[in-house]
KEKE-3310 file (N, C-alpha, C; in steps of 0.2 Angstrom, whole numbers, plus 5000, padded with zeros to 4 digits):
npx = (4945:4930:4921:4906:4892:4886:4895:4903:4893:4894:4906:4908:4896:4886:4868:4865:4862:4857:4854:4860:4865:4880:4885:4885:4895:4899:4897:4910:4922:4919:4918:4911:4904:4901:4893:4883:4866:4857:4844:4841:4844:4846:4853:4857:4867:4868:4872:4880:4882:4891:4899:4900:4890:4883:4873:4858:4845:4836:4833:4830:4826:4822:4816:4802:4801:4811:4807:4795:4803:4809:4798:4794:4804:4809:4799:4804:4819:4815:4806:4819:4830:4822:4819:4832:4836:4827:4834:4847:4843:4840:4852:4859:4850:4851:4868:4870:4861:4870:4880:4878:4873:4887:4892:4884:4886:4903:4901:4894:4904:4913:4908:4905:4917:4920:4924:4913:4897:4885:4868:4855:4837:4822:4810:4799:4806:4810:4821:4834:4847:4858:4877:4889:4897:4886:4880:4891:4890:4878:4864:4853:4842:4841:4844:4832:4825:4836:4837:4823:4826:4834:4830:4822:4808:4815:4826:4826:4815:4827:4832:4824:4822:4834:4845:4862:4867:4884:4890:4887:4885:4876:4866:4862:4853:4866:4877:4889:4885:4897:4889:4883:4870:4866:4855:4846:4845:4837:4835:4831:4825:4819:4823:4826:4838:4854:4864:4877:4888:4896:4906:4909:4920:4926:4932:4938:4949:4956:4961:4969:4978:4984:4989:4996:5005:5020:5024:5038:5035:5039:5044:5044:5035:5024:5011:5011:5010:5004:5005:5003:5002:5016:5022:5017:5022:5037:5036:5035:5045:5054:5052:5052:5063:5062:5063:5052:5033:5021:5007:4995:4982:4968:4956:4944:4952:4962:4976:4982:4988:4999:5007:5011:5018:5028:5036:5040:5049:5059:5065:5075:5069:5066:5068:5060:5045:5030:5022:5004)
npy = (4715:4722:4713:4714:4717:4728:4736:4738:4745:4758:4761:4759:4772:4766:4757:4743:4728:4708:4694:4681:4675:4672:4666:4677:4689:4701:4695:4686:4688:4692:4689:4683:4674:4660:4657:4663:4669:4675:4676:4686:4703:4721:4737:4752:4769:4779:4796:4811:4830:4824:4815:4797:4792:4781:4766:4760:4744:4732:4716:4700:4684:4676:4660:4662:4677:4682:4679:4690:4702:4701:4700:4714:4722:4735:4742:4743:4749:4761:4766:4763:4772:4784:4785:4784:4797:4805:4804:4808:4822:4826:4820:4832:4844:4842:4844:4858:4863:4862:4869:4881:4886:4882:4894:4901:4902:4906:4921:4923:4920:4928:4940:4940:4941:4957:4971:4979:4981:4975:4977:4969:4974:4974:4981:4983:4986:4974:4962:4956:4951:4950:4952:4945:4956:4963:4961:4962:4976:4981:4979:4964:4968:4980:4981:4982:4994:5001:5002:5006:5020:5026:5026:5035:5046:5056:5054:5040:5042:5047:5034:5027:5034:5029:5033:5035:5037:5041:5038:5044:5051:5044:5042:5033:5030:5033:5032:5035:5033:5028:5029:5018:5020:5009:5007:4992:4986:4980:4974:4988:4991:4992:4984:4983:4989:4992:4992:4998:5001:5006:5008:5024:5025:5015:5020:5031:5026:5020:5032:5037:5027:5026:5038:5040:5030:5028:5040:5049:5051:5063:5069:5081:5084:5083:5096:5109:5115:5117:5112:5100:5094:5095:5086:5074:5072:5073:5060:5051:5053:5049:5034:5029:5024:5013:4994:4989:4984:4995:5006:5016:5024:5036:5048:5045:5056:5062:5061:5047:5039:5047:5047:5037:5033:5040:5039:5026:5029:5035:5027:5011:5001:5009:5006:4994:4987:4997:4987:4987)
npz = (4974:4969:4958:4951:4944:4948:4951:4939:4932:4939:4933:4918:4914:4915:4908:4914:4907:4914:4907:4907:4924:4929:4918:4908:4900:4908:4919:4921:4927:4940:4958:4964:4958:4958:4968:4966:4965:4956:4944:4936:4929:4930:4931:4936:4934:4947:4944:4948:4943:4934:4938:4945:4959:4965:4963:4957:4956:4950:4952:4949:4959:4956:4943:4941:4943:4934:4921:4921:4923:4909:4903:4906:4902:4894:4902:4911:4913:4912:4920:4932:4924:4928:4941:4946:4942:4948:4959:4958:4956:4969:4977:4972:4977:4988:4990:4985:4996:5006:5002:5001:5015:5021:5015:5022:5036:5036:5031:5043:5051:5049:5048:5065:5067:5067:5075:5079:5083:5076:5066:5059:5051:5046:5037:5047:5056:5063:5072:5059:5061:5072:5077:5089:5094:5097:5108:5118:5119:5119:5133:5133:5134:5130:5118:5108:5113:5109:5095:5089:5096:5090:5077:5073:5067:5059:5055:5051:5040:5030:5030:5022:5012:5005:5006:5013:5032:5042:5053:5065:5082:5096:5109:5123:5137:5150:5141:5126:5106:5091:5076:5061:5049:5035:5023:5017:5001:4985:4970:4968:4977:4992:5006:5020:5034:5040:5054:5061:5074:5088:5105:5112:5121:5121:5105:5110:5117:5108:5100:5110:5112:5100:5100:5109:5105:5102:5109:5116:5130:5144:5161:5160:5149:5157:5161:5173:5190:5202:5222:5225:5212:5209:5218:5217:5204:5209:5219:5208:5198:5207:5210:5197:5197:5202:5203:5207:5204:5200:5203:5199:5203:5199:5195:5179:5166:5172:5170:5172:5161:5154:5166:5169:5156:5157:5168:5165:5154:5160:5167:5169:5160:5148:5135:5133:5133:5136:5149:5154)
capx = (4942:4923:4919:4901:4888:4884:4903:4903:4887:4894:4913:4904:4892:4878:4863:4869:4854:4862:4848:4861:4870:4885:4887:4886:4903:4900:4899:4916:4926:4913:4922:4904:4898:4899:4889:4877:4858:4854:4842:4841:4847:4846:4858:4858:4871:4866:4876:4879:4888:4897:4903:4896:4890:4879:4869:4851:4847:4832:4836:4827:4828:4817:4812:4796:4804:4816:4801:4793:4807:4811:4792:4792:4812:4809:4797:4807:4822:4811:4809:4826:4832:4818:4821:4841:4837:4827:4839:4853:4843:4838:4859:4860:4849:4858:4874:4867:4858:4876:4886:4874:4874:4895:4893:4879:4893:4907:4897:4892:4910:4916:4902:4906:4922:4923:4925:4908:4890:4880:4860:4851:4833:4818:4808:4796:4811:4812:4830:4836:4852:4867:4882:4889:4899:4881:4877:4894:4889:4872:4863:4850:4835:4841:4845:4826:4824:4841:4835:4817:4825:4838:4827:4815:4807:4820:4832:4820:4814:4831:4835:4820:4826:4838:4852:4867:4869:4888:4897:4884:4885:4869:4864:4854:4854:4872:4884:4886:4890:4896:4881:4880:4865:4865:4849:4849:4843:4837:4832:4830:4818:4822:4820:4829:4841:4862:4865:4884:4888:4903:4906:4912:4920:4930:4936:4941:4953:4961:4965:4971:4982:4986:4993:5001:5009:5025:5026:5042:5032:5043:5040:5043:5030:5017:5012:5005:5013:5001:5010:5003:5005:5023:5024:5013:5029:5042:5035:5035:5052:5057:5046:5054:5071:5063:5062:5044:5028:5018:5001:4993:4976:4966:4947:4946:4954:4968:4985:4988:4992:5005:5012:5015:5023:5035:5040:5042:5053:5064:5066:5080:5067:5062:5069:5056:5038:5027:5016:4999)
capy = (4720:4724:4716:4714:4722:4735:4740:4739:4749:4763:4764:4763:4776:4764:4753:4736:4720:4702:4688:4676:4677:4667:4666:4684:4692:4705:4690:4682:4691:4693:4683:4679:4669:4654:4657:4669:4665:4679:4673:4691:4710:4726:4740:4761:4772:4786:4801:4819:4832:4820:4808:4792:4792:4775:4764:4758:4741:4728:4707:4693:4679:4665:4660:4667:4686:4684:4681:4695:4706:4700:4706:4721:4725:4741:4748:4743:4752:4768:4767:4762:4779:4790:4783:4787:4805:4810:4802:4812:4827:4827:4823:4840:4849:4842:4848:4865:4867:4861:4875:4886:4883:4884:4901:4905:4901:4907:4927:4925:4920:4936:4946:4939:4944:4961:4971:4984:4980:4974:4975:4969:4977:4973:4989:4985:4985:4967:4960:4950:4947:4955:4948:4943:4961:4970:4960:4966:4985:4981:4973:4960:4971:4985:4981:4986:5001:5006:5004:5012:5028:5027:5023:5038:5048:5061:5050:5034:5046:5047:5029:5024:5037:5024:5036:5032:5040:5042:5041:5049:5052:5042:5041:5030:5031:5036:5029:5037:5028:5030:5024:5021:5016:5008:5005:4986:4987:4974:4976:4994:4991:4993:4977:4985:4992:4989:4997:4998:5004:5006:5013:5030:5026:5012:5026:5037:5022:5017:5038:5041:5025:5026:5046:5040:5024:5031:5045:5048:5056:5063:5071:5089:5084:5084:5104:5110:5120:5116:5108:5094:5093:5095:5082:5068:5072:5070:5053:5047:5052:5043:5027:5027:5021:5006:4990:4985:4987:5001:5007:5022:5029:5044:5051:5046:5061:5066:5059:5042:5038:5052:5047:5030:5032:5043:5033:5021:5031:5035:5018:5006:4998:5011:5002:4987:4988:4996:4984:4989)
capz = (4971:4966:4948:4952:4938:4949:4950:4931:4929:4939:4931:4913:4919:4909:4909:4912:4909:4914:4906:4910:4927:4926:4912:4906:4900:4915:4924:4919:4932:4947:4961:4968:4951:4959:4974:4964:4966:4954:4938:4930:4934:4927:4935:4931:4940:4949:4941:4950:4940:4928:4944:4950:4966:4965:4957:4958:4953:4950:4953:4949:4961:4954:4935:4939:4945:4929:4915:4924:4921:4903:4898:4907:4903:4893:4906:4920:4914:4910:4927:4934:4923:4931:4949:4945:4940:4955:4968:4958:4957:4976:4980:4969:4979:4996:4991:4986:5001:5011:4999:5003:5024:5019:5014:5027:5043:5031:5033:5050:5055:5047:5054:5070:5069:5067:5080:5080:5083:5067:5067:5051:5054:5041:5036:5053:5061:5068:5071:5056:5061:5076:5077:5095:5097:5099:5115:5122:5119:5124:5136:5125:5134:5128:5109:5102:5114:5105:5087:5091:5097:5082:5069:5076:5062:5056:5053:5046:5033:5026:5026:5017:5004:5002:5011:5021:5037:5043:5061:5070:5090:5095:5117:5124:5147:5150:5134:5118:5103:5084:5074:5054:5046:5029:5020:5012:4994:4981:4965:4969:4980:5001:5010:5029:5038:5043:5059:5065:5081:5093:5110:5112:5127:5113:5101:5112:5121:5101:5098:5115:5113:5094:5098:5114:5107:5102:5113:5121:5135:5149:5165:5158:5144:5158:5165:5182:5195:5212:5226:5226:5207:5210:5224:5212:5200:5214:5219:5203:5198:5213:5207:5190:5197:5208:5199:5209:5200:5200:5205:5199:5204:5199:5190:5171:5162:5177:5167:5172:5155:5155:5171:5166:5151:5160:5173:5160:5150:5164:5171:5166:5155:5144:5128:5132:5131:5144:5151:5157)
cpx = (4935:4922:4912:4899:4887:4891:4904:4898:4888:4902:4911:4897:4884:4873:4866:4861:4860:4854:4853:4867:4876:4887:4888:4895:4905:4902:4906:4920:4926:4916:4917:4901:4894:4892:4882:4869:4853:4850:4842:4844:4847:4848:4858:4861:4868:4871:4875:4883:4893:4901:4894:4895:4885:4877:4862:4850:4839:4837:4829:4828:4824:4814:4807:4795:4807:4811:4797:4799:4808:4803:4791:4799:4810:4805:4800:4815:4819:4811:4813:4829:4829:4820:4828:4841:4833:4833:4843:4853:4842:4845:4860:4859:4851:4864:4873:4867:4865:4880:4881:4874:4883:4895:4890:4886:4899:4906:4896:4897:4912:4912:4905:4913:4927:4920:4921:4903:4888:4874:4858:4845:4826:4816:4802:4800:4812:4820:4831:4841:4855:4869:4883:4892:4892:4879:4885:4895:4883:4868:4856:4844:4836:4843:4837:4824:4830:4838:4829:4820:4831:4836:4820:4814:4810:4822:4830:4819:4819:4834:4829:4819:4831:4844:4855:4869:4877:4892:4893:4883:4876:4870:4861:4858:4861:4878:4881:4891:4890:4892:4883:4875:4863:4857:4852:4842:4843:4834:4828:4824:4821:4821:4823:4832:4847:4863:4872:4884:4893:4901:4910:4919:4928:4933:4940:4949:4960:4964:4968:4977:4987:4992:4997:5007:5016:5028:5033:5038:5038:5040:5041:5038:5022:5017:5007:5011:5008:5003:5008:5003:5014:5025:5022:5022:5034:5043:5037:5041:5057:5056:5050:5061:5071:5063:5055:5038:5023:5010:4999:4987:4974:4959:4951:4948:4959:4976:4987:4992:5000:5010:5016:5019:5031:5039:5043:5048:5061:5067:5072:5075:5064:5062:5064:5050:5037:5022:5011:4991)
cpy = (4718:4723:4714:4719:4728:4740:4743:4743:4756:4765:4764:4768:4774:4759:4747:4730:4714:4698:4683:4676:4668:4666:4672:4686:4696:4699:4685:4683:4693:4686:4680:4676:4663:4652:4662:4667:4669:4675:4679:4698:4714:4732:4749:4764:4777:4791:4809:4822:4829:4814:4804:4793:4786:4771:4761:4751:4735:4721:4703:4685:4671:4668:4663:4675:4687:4684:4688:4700:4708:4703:4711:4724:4733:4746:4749:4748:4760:4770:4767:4770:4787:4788:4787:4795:4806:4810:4808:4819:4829:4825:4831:4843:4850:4847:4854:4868:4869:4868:4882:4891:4886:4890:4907:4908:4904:4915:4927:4925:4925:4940:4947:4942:4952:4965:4979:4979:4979:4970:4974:4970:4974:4981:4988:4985:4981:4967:4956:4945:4951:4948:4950:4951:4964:4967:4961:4972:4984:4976:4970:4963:4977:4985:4985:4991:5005:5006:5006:5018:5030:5029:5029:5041:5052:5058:5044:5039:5044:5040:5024:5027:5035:5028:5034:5037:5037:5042:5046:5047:5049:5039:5037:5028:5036:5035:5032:5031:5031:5025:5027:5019:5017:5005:4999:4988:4981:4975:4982:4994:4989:4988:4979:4986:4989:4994:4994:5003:5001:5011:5016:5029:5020:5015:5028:5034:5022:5024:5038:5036:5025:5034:5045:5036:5026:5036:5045:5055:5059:5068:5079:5090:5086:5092:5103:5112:5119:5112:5102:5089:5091:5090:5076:5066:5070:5063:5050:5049:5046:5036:5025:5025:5016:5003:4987:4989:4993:5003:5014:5024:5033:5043:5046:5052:5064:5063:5053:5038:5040:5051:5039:5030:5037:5040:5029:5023:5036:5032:5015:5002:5002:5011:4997:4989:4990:4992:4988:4985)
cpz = (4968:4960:4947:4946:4942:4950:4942:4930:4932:4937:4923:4913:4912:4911:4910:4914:4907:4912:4910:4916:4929:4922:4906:4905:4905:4919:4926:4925:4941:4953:4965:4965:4955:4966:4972:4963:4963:4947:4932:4934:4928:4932:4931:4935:4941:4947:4945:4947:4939:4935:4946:4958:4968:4963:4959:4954:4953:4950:4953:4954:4962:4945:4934:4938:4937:4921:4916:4923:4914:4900:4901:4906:4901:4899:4912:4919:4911:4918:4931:4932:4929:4941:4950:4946:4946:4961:4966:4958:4966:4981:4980:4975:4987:4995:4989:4990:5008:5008:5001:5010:5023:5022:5019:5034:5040:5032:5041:5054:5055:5050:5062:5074:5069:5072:5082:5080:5077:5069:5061:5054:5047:5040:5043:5058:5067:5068:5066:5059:5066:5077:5087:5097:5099:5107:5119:5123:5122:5126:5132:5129:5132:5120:5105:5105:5111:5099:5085:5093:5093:5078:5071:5065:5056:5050:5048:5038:5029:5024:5023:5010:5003:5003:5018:5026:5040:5049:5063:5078:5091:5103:5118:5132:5146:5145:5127:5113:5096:5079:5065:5051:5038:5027:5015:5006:4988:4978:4965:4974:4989:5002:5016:5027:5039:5046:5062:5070:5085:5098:5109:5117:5122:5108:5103:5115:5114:5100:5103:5112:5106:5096:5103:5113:5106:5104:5118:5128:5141:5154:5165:5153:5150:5163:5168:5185:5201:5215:5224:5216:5205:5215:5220:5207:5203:5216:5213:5200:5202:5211:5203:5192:5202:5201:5201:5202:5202:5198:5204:5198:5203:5194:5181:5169:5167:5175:5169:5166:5154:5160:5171:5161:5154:5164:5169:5156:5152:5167:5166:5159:5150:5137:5127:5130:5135:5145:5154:5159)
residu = (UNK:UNK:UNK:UNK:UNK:UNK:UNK:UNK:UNK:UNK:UNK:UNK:UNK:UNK:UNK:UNK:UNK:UNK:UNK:UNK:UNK:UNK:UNK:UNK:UNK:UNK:UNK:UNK:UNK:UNK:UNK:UNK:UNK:UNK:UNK:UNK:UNK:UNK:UNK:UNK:UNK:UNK:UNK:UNK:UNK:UNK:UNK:UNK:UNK:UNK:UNK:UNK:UNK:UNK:UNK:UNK:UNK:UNK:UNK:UNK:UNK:UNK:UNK:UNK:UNK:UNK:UNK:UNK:UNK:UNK:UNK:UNK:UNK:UNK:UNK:UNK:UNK:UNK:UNK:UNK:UNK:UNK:UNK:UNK:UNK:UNK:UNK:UNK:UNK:UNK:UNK:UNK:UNK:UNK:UNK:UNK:UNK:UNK:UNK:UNK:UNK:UNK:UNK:UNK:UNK:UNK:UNK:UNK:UNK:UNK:UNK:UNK:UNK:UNK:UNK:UNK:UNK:UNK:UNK:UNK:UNK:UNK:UNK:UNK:UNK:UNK:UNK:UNK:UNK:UNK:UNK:UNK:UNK:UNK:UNK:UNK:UNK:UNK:UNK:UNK:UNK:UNK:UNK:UNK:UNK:UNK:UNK:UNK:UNK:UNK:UNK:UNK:UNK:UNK:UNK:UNK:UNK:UNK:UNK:UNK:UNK:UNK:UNK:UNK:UNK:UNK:UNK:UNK:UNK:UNK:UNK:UNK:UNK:UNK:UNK:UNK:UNK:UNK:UNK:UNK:UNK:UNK:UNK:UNK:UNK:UNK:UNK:UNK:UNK:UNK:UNK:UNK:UNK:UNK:UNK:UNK:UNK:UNK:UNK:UNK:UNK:UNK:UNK:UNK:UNK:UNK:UNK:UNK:UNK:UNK:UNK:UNK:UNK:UNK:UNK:UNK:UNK:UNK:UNK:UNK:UNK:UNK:UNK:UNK:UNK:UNK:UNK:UNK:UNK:UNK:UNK:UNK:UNK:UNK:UNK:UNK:UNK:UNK:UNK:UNK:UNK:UNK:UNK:UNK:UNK:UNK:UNK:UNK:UNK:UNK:UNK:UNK:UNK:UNK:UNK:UNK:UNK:UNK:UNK:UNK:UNK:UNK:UNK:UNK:UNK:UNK:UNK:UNK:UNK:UNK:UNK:UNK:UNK:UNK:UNK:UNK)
# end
């Protein structure tokens, strides 16, 4: 075990001056006395919020070093203090800067993880910040022709009068999307934009699946009366009492939601889960 002055100067969180090494009371214990080739030492632990984290330490290693110390003792630990306190202040502002960083990745993880677009924008409407979902709604050449034709004048007005726009339908080529934009606010005073945004085409998928999830849909739930509506029906009755898998083609908005769930719920496995 460690019974060195410098040990002892940081478990009593104190100054420790050795005039004589080896001989010193500190020194009694030191399992290096005998080999020690020190003449003098003066020792101050580095302190961070109440804990030791080190110590700093002047040595004498000739009669000459050690007179020289001894007339300059008071100023040498004026210095040794002031040395101790910046090191401990410039720990401090490490681990600040680390809890700081923490919190940064700790935000950005959560950001990242939810499951809409998020634009932070300044008031000249650069990008502060998006999260990884905005590059899978849009492509990264298309993000500041999106927040330019967002951010036009109507609408800008309103959120520089520090108002939140709501879930509004917002185009850009062929895709629509639900857009909110919050104005960020600091000490009353605007500093940018929080622009959320989801696709339509996304929404539309969670109601359709939210209002169908429990549906016992069956093949009288779905109406039509033209032949070949009737014959689509036919087949798929039939279908629903194979055990193979099932392939069903058609337009978006022509039922195969509705014809899957049916099948399904004709079938021997209509207690299970539909796969899809």
């Amino acid at each position: 075990m460690d019974k060195s002055a410098f040990k002892k100067s940081m478990e009593l969180k104190k100054i420790l001056i050795i005039d004589n090494p080896r001989e010193d009371e500190i020194c009694l214990e030191c399992e290096n006395k005998i080999n020690c080739i020190e003449y003098a030492e003066v020792c101050s632990p580095i302190v961070v919020e109440s804990s030791v984290v080190g110590v700093i330490g002047l040595v004498a290693l000739s009669k000459q070093q050690k007179m020289q110390l001894n007339n300059n003792k008071e100023n040498l630990i004026k210095f040794l203090t002031k040395m101790s306190d910046m090191i401990s202040t410039k720990i401090s502002e490490l681990n600040i800067c680390e809890k700081q960083n923490l919190i940064i990745r700790q935000i950005e993880t959560i950001i990242n993880s939810i499951d809409e677009g998020i634009i932070a924008v300044d008031l000249d409407k650069n990008i502060l910040f998006k999260n990884k979902m905005v590059n899978e709604i849009l492509k990264e050449e298309e993000i500041n022709l999106f927040i330019s034709k967002l951010l036009q004048e109507d609408i800008y007005k309103n959120v520089l009068l520090g108002k939140e726009i709501k879930n509004i339908q917002f185009g850009i080529e062929d895709r629509n999307f639900l857009v909110s934009i919050k104005p960020i606010v600091d000490c009353n005073k605007l500093q940018g934009t929080i622009i959320s945004l989801k696709n339509m085409k996304d929404i539309s998928k969670i109601i359709r699946d939210m209002t169908l999830i429990n549906s016992d849909t069956t093949f009288d739930s779905i109406i039509g009366n033209s032949d070949n509506f009737l014959k689509a029906i036919d087949i798929a009755k039939k279908t629903s009492k194979s055990d193979s898998t099932v392939l069903i083609l058609g337009e978006s908005g022509t039922g195969k939601e509705l014809f899957a769930r049916a099948i399904h719920n004709e079938s021997k496995r209509k207690k299970g889960p539909l796969l899809r």
